[in-house]
C-alpha positions in Angstrom: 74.1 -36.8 -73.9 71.0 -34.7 -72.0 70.0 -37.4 -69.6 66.2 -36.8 -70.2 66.5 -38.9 -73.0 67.9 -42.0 -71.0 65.6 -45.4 -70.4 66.2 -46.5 -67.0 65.7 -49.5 -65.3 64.2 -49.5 -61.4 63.2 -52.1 -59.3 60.2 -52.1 -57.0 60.0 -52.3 -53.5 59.6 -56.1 -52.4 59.3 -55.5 -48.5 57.8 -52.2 -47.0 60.1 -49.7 -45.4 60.7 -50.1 -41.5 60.6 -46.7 -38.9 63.5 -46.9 -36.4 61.4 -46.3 -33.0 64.5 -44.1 -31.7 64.6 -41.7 -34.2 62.3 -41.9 -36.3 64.8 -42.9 -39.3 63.2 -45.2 -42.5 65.5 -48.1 -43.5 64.8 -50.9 -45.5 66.7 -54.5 -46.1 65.9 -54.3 -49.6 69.1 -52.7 -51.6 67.7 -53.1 -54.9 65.6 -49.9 -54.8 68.9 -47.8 -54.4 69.9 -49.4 -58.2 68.8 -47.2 -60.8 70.3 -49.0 -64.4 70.8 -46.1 -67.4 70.3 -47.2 -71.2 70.2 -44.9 -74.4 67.0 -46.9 -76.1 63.8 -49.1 -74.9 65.1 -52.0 -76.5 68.3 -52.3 -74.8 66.8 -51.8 -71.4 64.1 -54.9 -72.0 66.9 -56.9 -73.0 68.8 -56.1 -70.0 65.3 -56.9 -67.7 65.3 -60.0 -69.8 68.9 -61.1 -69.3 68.1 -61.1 -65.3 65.0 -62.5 -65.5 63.1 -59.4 -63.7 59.8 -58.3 -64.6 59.1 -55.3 -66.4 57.2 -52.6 -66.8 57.8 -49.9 -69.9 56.2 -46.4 -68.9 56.7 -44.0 -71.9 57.8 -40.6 -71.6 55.1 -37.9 -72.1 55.0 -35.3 -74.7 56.5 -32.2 -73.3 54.8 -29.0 -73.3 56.6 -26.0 -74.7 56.1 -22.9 -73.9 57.1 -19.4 -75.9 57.0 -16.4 -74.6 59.1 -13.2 -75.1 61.4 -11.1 -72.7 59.1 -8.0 -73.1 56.0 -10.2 -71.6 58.0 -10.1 -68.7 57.1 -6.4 -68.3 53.5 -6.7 -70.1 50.2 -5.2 -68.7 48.3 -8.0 -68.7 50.9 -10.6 -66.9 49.1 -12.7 -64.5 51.4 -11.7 -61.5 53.8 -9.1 -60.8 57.5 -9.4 -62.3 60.0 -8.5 -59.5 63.5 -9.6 -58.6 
């Protein structure tokens, strides 16, 4: 399964990231950013949001853009830049 097709489940942030004075390092007490939650449809990851009684946000996935071009516009007059390996 291509995992572009995956809904997943995030949590926000819920205290801003600190800067270690030392070196400079970010760090954070909040672990729940690092859990990203995988599901094959919408309706399965609401119900999972539900079940733990998180607040939820559904951002759909934009249409992609498809582009079709040949191998010979590679080599074409009119390309936009110069082809080169």
């Amino acid at each position: 399964m291509a995992q572009s097709h995956l809904w997943v489940l995030e949590f926000e942030r819920q205290s801003a990231p600190s800067i270690e004075p030392l070196m400079g390092y970010t760090s954070s007490d909040d672990t729940q950013t690092q859990v990203r939650m995988k599901f094959p449809t919408k309706e399965e990851a609401i119900a999972a949001a539900e079940r733990m009684g998180v607040a939820y946000r559904v951002a759909e996935p934009h249409e992609r853009k498809r582009f079709t071009i040949s191998y010979s516009d590679n080599f074409s007059r009119t390309r936009r830049q110069p082809w080169t390996h």
